[in-house]
C-alpha positions as CSV (number, residue, x, y, z in Angstrom):
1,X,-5.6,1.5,-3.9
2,X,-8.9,3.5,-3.2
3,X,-7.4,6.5,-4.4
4,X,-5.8,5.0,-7.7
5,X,-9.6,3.3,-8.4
6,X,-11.6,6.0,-7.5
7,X,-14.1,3.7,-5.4
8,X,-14.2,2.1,-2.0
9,X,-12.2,-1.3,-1.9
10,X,-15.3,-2.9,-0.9
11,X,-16.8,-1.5,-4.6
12,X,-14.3,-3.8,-6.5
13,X,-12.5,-6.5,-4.2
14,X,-14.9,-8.7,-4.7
15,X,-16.2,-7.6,-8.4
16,X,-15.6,-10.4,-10.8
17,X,-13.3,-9.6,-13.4
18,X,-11.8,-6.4,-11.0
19,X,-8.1,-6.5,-11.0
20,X,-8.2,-4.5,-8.4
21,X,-7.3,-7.2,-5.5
22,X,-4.9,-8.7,-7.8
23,X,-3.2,-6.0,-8.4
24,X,-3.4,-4.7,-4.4
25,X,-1.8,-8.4,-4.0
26,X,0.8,-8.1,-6.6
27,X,1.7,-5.1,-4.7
28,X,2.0,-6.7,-1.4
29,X,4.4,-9.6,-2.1
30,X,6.2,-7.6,-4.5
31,X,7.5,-4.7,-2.8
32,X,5.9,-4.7,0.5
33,X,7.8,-8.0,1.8
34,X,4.9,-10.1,3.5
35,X,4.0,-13.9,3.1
36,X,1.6,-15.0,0.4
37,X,-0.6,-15.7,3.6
38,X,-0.6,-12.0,5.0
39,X,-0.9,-10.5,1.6
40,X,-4.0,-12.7,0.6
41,X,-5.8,-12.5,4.3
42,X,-5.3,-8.9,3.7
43,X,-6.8,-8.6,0.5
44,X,-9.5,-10.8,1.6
45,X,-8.5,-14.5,0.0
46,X,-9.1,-17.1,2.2
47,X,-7.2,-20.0,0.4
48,X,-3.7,-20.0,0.4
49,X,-3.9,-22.0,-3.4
50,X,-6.4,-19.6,-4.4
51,X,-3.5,-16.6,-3.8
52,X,-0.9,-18.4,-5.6
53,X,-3.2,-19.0,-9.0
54,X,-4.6,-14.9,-8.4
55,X,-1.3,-13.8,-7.9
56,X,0.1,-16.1,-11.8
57,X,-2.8,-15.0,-13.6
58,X,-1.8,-11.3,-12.8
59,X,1.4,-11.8,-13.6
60,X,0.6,-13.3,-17.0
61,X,-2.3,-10.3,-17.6
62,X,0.3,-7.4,-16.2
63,X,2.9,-9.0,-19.3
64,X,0.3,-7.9,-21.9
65,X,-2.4,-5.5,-20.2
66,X,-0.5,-1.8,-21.1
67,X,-3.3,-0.5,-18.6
68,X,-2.9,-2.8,-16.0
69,X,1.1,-1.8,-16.0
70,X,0.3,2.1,-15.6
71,X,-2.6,1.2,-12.4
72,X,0.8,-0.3,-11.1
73,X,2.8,2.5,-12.0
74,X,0.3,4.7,-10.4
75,X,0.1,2.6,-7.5
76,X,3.7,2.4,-6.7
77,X,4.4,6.0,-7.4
78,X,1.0,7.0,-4.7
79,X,3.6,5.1,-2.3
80,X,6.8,6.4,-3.4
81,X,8.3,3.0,-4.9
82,X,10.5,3.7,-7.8
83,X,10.5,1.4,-10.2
């Protein structure tokens, strides 16, 4: 995800408004086959509601956000997920 961004996780996880952890969770229960509770302790999220309502906003913003879909492209292609 560094790579894709450009900046330290650190820079963005936390930025309000950064899709950044979103899309790193996204990523994580999509195609990396974890639990909603390993995905969001590793992206930092604490509550296990708070997860579920990140992870259905994203997937309402990736439907109309044409730049959010190519960050996911990018991401999945930097770890050889086709798509």
């Amino acid at each position: 995800m560094e790579t894709i961004r450009g900046e330290n996780w650190e820079a963005f996880a936390e930025r309000h408004g950064d899709s950044g952890r979103d899309l790193a969770l996204y990523v994580l229960r999509q195609y990396g086959g974890v639990t909603l509770k390993q995905a969001s302790t590793c992206v930092g999220i604490e509550n296990y509601s708070a997860a579920a309502q990140a992870l259905r906003r994203f997937r309402k913003r990736l439907q109309a956000d044409r730049t959010l879909r190519r960050q996911l492209k990018a991401v999945l292609n930097c770890i050889k997920i086709k798509t």
